[in-house]
C-alpha positions in Angstrom: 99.1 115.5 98.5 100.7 118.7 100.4 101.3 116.4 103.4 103.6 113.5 103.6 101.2 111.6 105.7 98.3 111.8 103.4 101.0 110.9 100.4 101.9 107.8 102.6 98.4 106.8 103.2 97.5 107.3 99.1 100.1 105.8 97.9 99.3 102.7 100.2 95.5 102.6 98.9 94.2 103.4 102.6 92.0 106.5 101.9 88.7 105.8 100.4 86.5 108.9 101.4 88.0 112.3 103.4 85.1 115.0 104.4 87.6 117.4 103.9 91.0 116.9 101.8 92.1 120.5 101.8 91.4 121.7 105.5 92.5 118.1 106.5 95.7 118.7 104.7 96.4 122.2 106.6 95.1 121.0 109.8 97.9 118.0 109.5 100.6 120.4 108.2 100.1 122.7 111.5 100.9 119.9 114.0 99.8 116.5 115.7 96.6 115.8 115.6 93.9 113.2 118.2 92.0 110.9 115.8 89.8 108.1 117.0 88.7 104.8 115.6 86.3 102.5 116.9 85.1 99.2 117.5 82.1 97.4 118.6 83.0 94.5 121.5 81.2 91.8 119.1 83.7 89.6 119.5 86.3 88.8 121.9 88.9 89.7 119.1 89.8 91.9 116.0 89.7 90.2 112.6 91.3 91.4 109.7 88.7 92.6 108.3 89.1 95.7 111.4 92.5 95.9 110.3 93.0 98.4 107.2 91.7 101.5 109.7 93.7 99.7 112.3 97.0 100.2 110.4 95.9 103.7 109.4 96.0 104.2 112.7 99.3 103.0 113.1 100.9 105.3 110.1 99.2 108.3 112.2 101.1 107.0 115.3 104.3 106.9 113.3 104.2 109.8 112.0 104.0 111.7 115.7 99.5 111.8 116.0 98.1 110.4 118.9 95.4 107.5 118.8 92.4 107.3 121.0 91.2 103.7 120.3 87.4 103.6 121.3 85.8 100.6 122.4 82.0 100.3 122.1 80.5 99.4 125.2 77.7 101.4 124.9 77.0 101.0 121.5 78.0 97.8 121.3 74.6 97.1 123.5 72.9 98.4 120.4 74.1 97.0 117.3 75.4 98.4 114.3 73.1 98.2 111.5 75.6 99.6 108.8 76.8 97.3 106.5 73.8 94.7 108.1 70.5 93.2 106.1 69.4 92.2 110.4 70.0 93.4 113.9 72.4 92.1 115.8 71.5 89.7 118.9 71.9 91.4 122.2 74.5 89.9 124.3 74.8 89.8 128.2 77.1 92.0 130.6 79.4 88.7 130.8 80.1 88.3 127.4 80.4 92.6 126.7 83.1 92.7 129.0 84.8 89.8 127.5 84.5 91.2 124.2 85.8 94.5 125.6 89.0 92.9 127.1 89.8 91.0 123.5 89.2 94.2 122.0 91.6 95.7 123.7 94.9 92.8 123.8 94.0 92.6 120.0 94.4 96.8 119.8 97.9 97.0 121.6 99.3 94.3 118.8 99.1 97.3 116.5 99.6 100.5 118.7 101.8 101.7 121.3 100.3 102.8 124.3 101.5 104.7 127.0 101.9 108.1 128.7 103.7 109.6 125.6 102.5 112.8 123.4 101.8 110.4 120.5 101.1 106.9 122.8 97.5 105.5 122.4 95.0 105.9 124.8 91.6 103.4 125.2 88.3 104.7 125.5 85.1 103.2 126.5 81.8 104.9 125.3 79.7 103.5 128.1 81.9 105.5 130.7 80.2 108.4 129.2 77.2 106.7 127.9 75.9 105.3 131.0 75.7 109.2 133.0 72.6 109.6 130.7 69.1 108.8 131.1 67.2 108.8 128.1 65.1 111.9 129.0 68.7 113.4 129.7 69.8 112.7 126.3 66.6 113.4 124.0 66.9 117.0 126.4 70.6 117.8 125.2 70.3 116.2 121.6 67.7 115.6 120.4 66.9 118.6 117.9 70.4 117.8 116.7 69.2 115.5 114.5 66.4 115.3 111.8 64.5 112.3 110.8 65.0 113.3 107.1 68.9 113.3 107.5 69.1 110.3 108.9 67.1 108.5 106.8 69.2 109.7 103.8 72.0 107.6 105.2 72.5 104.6 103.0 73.1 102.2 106.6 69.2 103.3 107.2 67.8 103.0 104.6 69.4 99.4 103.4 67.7 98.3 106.8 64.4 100.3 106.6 63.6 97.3 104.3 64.1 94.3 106.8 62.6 96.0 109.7 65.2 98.1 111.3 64.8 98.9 114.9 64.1 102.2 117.0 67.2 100.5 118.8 69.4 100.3 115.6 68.2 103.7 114.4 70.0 105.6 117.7 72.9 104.3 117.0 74.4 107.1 114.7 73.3 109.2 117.2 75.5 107.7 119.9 78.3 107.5 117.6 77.8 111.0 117.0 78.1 112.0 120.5 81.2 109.8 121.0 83.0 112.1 118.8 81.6 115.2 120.4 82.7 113.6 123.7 86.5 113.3 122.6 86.4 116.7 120.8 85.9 118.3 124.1 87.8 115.6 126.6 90.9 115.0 124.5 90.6 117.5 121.6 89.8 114.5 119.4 89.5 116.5 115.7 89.7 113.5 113.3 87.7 110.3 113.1 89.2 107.2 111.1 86.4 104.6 110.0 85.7 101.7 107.1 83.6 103.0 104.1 80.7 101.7 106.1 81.1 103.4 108.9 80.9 106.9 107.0 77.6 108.4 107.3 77.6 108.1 111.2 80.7 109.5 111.3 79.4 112.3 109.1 77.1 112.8 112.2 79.5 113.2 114.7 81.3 116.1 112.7 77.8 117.9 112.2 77.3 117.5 115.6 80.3 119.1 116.9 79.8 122.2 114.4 76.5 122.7 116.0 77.6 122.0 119.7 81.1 123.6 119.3 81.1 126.0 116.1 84.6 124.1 115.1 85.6 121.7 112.3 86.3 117.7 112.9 87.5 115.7 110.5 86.6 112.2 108.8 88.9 110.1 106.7 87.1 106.0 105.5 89.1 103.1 104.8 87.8 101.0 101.3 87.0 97.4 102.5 88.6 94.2 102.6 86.9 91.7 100.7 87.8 87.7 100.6 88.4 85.9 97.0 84.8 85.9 96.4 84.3 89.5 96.9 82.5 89.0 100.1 83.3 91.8 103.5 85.8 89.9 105.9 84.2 89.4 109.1 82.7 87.7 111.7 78.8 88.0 110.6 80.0 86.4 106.9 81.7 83.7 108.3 85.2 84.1 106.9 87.1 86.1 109.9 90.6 85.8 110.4 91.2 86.4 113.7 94.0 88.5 115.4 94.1 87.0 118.8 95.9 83.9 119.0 93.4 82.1 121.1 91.0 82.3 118.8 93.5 81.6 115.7 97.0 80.4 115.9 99.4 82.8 114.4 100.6 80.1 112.0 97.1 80.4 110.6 97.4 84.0 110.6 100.2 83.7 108.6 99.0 81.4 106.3 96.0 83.4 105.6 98.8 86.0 103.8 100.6 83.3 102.7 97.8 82.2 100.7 96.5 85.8 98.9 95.8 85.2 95.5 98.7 86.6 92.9 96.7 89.8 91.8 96.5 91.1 95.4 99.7 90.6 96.7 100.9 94.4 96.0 97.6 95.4 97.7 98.1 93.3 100.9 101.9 94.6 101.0 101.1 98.4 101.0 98.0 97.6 103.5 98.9 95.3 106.1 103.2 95.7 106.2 105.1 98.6 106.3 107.8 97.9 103.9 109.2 100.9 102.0 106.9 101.3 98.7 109.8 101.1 96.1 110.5 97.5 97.6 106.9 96.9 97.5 107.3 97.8 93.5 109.8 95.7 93.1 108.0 93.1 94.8 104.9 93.2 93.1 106.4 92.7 90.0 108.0 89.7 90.6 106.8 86.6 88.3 106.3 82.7 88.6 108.0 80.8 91.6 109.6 84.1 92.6 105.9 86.0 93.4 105.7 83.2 96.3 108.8 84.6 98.0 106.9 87.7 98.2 104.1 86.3 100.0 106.4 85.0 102.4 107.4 88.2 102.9 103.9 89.7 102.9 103.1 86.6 105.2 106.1 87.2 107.9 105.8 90.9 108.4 101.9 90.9 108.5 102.5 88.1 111.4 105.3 90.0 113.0 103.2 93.2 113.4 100.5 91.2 115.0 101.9 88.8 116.8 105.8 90.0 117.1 108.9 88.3 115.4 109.0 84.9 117.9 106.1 84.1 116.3 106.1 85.2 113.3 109.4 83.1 112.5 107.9 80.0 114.4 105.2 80.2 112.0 107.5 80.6 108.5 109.5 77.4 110.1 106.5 75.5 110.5 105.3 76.2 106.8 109.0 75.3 105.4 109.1 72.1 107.4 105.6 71.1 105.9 106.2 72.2 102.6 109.6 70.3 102.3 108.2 67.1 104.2 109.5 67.6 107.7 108.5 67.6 111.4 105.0 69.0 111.7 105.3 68.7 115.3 104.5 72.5 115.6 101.3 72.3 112.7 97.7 74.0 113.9 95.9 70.9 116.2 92.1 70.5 116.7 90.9 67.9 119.0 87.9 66.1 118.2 85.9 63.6 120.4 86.3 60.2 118.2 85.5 56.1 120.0 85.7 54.3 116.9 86.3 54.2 113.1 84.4 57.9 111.3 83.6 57.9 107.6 86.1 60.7 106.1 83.5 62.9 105.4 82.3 63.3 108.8 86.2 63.1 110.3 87.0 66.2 107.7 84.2 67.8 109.0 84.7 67.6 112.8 88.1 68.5 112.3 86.8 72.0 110.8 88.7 71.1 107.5 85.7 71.9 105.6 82.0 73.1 106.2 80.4 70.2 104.6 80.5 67.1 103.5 79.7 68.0 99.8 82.4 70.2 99.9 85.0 67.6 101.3 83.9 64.7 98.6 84.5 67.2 95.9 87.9 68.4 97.6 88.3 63.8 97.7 87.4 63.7 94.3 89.5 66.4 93.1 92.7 64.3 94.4 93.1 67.0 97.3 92.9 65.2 100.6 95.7 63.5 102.0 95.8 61.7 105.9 99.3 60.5 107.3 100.3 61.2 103.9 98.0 58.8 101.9 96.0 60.3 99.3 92.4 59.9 99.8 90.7 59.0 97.0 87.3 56.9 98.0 84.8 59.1 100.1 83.1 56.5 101.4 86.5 55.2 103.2 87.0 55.4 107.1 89.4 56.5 109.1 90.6 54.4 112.6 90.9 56.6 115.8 94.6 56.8 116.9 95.6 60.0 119.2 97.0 62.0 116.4 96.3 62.3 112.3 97.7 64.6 109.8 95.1 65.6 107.0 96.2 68.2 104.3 93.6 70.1 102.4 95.0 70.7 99.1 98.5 71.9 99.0 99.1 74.9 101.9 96.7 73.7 104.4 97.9 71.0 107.0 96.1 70.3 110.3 96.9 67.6 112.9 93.7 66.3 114.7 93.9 65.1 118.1 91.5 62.6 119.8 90.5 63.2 123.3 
């Protein structure tokens, strides 16, 4: 790489796709460049699953480019169907601009925004979105695009075959003009995206060399996938969430704490910014002494999202537990509770597992312990009293709360 930016980034195992390496390359070796990323207002919060394009972002910040970070309001009133096998369920103005405000407290955990040459700015699509009427829109674009091109995108064609939408089939169009939009409002030249996200991006950069004669940029993200090789996020069922009112950031931090041994150098150069020769060293370490790099990975992926307060609360919550101490400051979940509960159905409401075939193999297995007692009958039942420790196997401790 002829640019120390794009060396960071591939060294780090961010880039997954570029539409233009070498013009890329001299555009970032002439100056600061805008580049946008995006996010549909889903959810009231990002999950880490957002977060690999998120922390590209972040290296473009550092190294003196200026974010635009786009939130979907328009779009997000169509539904995505990239990456989808069905549409998405439309959701009312209440709940859009909900999302929208999540979207944005979980975006300023990452970026720096401000006035500055290089500080982030948010973006709404339906600020722009909303000045057209349909007729208005088919008028300005709608020989910009060709049925047979967008039917050779791959997020098309995978729904094609479960009934896709006209709704769902504008949406690369929108997405599209988003990044005409910012190419002519804030010189936007580069869009960052997940390897899902690529063929409406391609789009947008078609669309500005028709509209505008000039070049844009796209550079993809690979995926993040959980142990089972599944996408992280919301729709799968397996988010981690950034905002700490929808996940504490002891949980957060457990999440990292938790990544299996042959990802830990993966998670390091993805989600921290320590220097890669410490990350070598790191990665190579063996045994008992591997864990004290997931602590590491764990702390500084919670500090970047959640700052050091918290990130330290959390890494004294986890000692304490681990060595058998105060657990005063442990994840809580109240559950509603008059009498005794079978352990199956107390594991259950307390979220601990998602049924009760999965908690009487987790009994049977010797991995359930409450107040300290292993549990190891799973037709026992447990007395309501105001507060309970359970702990699912060895890292995950929970103390459930009757109301």
């Amino acid at each position: 790489m002829k640019n120390d930016l794009l060396h960071e980034l591939a060294a780090r195992g961010f880039i997954n796709q570029t539409s233009n390496m070498d013009g890329l390359t001299q555009r970032l070796n002439q100056g600061p460049i805008t580049a946008y990323l995006g996010s549909d207002p889903t959810a009231d919060s990002l999950h880490v699953g957002h977060l690999v394009p998120v922390m590209m972002m972040r290296w473009f910040q550092n190294y003196g480019n200026k974010p635009l970070m786009l939130v979907g309001g328009a779009t997000g009133r169509i539904g995505d169907p990239s990456g989808r096998d069905t549409g998405r369920p439309m959701m009312t103005e209440e709940v859009l601009a909900k999302n929208v405000a999540g979207l944005k407290k979980s975006y300023s955990k990452f970026l720096r925004f401000g006035e500055g040459a290089s500080d982030a700015v948010m973006v709404d699509n339906y600020d722009w979105m909303k000045n057209y009427s349909h007729l208005d829109f088919l008028a300005q674009y709608g020989t910009d695009f060709t049925v047979p091109r967008m039917l050779s995108m791959e997020s098309v064609r995978r729904r094609l075959e479960n009934g896709m939408t006209f709704l769902e089939f504008n949406y690369m169009t929108f997405q599209a003009v988003d990044f005409l939009t910012l190419y002519k409002e804030y010189g936007c030249e580069l869009q960052l995206c997940g390897a899902d996200q690529w063929g409406n991006a391609i789009m947008g950069i078609e669309l500005i060399r028709k509209k505008m004669s000039k070049e844009a940029f796209v550079l993809s993200t690979s995926l993040i996938t959980d142990s089972n090789g599944n996408k992280i996020g919301k729709s799968a069922g397996n988010a981690v969430w950034v905002n700490e009112d929808k996940l504490s950031p002891y949980d957060y931090y457990q999440y990292f704490r938790n990544t299996p041994d042959e990802l830990v150098e993966k998670m390091l150069k993805l989600f921290t910014e320590i220097p890669l020769d410490e990350i070598e060293r790191l990665s190579h370490l063996q045994g008992a002494e591997l864990n004290e790099a997931k602590k590491i990975l764990a702390f500084t992926a919670t500090e970047i999202a959640h700052g050091t307060d918290a990130a330290r609360a959390a890494e004294n919550t986890a000692t304490s537990l681990f060595g058998g101490g105060d657990a005063a400051t442990m994840p809580t979940k109240e559950i509603e509770m008059t009498g005794p509960m079978g352990v199956l159905d107390f594991l259950c409401a307390a979220g601990l597992f998602d049924s009760k075939s999965d908690a009487r193999r987790m009994i049977e297995q010797g991995g359930v312990q409450i107040d300290g007692i292993r549990i190891s009958d799973w037709r026992a039942t447990i007395e309501a009293k105001p507060e309970t420790v359970v702990q699912r196997g060895k890292k995950t401790y929970l103390k459930v709360v009757v109301k």
